[in-house]
C-alpha positions in Angstrom: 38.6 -22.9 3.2 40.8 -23.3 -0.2 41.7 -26.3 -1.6 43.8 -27.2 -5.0 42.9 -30.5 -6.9 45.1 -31.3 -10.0 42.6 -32.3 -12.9 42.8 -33.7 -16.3 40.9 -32.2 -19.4 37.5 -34.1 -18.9 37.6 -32.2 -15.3 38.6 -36.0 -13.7 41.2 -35.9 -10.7 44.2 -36.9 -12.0 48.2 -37.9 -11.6 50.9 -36.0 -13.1 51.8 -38.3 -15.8 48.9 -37.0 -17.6 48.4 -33.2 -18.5 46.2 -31.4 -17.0 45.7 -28.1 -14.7 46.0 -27.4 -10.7 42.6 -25.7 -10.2 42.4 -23.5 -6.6 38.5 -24.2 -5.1 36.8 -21.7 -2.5 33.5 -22.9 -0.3 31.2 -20.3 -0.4 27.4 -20.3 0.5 26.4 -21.7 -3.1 29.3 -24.0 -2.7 32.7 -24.7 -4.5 33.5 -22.2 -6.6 36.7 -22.4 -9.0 38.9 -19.6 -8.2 42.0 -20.5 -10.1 43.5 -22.6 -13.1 47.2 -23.4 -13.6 47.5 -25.5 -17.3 50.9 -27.4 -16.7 52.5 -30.4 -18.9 55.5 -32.4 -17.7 55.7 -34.7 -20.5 57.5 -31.5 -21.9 59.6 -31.3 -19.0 61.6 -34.8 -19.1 64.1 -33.6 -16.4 63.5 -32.3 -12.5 65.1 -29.3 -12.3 62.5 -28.1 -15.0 59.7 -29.9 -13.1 60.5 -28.5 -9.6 60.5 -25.3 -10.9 57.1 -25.5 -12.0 55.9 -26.4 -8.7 57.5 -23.9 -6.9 55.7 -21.6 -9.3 52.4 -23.5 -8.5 52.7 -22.9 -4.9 53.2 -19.5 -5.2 50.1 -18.8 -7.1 48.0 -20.6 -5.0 48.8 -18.7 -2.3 48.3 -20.1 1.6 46.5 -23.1 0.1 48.9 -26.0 0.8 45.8 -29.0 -0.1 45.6 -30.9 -2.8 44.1 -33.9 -4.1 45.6 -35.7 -7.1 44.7 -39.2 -8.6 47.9 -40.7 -7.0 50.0 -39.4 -3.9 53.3 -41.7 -4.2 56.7 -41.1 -7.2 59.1 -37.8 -6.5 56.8 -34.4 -7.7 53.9 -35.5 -5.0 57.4 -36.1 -2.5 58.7 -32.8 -3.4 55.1 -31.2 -2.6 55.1 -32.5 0.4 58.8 -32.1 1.9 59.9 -28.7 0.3 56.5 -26.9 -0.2 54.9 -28.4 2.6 51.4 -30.0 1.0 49.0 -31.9 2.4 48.0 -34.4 -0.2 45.0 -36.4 -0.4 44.2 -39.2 -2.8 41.1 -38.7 -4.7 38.7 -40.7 -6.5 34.4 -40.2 -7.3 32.7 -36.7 -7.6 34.7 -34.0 -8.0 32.4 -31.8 -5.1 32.2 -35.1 -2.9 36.0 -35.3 -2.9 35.9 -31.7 -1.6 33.6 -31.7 1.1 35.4 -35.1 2.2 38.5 -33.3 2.1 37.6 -30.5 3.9 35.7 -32.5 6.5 39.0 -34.6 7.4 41.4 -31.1 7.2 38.8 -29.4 9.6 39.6 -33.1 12.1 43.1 -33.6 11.5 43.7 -29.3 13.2 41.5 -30.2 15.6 43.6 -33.0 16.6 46.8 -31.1 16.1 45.3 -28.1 18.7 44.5 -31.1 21.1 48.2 -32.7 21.0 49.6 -29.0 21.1 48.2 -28.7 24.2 48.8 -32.0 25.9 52.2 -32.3 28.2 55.6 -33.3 26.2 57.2 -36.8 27.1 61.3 -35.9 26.6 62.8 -38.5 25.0 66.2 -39.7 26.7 69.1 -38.2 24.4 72.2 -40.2 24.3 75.5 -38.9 23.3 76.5 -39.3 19.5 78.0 -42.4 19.0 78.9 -42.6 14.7 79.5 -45.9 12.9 79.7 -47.3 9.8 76.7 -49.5 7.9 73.0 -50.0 9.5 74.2 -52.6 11.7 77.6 -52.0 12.7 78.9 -50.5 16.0 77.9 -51.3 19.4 75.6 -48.7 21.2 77.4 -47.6 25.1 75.0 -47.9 27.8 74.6 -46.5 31.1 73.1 -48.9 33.8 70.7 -50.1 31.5 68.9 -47.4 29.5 65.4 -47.2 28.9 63.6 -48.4 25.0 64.2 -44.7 24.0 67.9 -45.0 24.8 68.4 -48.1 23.0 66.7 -46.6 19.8 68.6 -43.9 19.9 72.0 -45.4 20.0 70.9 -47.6 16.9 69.8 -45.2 15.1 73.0 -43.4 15.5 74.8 -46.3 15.2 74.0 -46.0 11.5 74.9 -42.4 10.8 78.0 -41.3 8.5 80.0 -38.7 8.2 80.1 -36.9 5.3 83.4 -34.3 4.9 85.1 -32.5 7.7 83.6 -33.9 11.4 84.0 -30.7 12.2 81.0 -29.5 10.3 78.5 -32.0 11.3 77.4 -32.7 8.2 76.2 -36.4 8.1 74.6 -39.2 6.2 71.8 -42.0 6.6 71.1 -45.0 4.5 67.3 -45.1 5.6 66.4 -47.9 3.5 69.3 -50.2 4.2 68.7 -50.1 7.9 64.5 -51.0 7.2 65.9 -53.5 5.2 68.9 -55.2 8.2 66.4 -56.5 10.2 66.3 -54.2 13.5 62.4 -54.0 13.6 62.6 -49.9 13.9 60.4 -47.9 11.7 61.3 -45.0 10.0 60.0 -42.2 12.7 62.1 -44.6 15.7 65.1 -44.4 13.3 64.8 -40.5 12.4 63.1 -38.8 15.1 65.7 -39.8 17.9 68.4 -37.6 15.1 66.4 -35.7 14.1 66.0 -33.9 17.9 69.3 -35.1 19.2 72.9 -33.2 18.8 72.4 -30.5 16.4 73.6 -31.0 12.8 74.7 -29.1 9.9 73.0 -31.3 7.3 71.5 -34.9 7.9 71.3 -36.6 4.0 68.8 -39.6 4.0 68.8 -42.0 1.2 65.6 -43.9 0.9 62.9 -45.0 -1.6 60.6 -42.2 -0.9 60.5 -39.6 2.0 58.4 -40.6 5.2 54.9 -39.3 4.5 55.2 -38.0 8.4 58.2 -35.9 7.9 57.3 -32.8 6.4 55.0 -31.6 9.1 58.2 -33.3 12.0 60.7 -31.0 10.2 58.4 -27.5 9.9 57.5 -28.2 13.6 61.4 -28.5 14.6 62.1 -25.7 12.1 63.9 -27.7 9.8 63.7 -27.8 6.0 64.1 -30.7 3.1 65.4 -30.6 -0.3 64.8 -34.0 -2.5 67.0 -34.9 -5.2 66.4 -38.1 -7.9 69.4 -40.9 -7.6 69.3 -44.0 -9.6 67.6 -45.4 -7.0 64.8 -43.7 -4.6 65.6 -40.4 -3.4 68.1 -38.4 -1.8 66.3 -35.9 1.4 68.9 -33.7 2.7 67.8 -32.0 6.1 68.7 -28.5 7.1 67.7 -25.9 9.6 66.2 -22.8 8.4 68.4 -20.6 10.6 71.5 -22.3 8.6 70.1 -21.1 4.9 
C-alpha cells in the first residue's frame, strides 16, 4: 500500500500554509519506506489557478496513490484534492510511522466496508418529476396521493434549483448553503443526492461554503465529475458527467 503525507521541513505533518514537501511512503517488510518527495511552496503562488496547477502535477506524480494526510483537511486546495483529483484525506497528528499504520489500518476497513455495501441489495429512491423554483423556500412541491419521505425530499430539494441560461440545456444552479441555512432540517446528501440521481442534467452549479466531504466518492460512483472555483464567499462546485467533457 502507498500513501502520500504532506510534511514541513522538520519532517512534521503539516497544512499548506506552510512550505513543505508531498512525500509518497511504500510498506515493505522493514516498514515505511520514502519513495518520493515533491518540494512545493504556495506562498509563491498567491492565486488558484497557479495553485491548482500544482496539484494536478502532484497527483500525477504520485501515481494511483490517492491518500494523504496533511495537518488540516478543511479551506479550498484540501477541497480541490478531494472533488477534482479524488483524495482521501486524513488529518494527522503524533509519529510520523504511527500516523501511517493508523492510516492504513482504517483504508484497509473503510474497502472492506465499501465491498460489503457493493454487494448489499439497492433501495430505489422514488423520483419525482422536476418541478424548478426560485429561492430555497419558494415553490410548492406537487404530490401524488401522498408520497412517501423520499418524495417529499425530493420535491424540496428541487424546489430550490435555478436555471441558469437556455432551459433547453439543462444547465442549473443550487444555493446549498442558503437552503441549510432556511430552516427545512435537510442535510446536504437529502438535498443533493435526490438531484444528483434524478432527471439528467447538463451542469448542476452548487454554491456553498465548502464541498460535502461525502461527494467526491457520490459523484465518481455516478460517473460524474466536480470542478471548484473560489467566490468571495465559499466555493462554487460545478457538476458534470464525464460522458459530457
Amino acid at each position: 500500500m502507498k500513501i502520500a503525507a504532506y510534511l514541513d521541513e522538520t519532517g512534521s505533518v503539516s497544512s499548506f500554509d506552510r512550505a513543505g514537501s508531498v512525500c509518497l511512503f511504500g510498506r515493505e517488510d522493514s516498514g515505511w519506506v520514502e519513495q518520493d518527495r515533491i518540494g512545493i511552496d504556495f506562498v509563491d503562488q498567491p492565486t488558484l489557478a497557479p495553485r491548482k496547477a500544482v496539484l494536478r502535477d502532484v497527483a500525477a506524480r504520485l501515481g494511483t496513490c490517492r491518500v494523504l494526510l496533511l495537518g488540516q483537511v478543511t479551506g479550498i486546495l484540501p477541497a480541490i484534492l478531494q472533488e477534482e483529483l479524488g483524495f482521501r484525506l486524513w488529518r494527522s497528528e503524533g509519529d510520523l510511522a504511527d500516523q501511517l499504520d493508523s492510516v492504513a489500518a482504517r483504508e484497509a476497513e473503510a474497502a472492506e466496508k465499501a465491498a460489503k455495501a457493493a454487494l448489499s441489495p439497492l433501495i430505489p429512491l422514488p423520483i419525482a418529476p422536476l418541478s424548478l423554483g426560485g429561492g430555497c423556500g419558494g415553490g410548492s412541491p406537487r404530490r401524488r396521493g401522498g408520497p412517501a419521505p423520499a418524495a417529499d425530499i425530493l420535491a424540496q430539494a428541487n424546489s430550490a434549483l435555478e436555471i441558469v441560461g437556455d432551459p433547453a440545456e439543462s444547465r442549473f444552479r443550487l444555493d446549498l448553503a442558503a437552503c441549510l441555512a432556511s430552516g427545512s432540517g435537510l442535510n446536504s446528501r437529502e438535498i443533493l443526492i435526490p438531484i444528483l440521481i434524478g432527471p439528467p442534467f447538463r451542469s448542476l452549479e452548487i454554491l456553498c461554503d465548502h464541498p460535502p466531504r461525502w461527494l467526491a466518492e457520490t459523484l465518481a460512483g455516478l460517473g460524474m465529475i466536480a470542478t471548484i472555483d473560489s467566490l468571495d464567499a465559499g466555493v462554487r462546485v460545478t457538476i458534470t458527467r464525464r460522458d459530457d467533457r
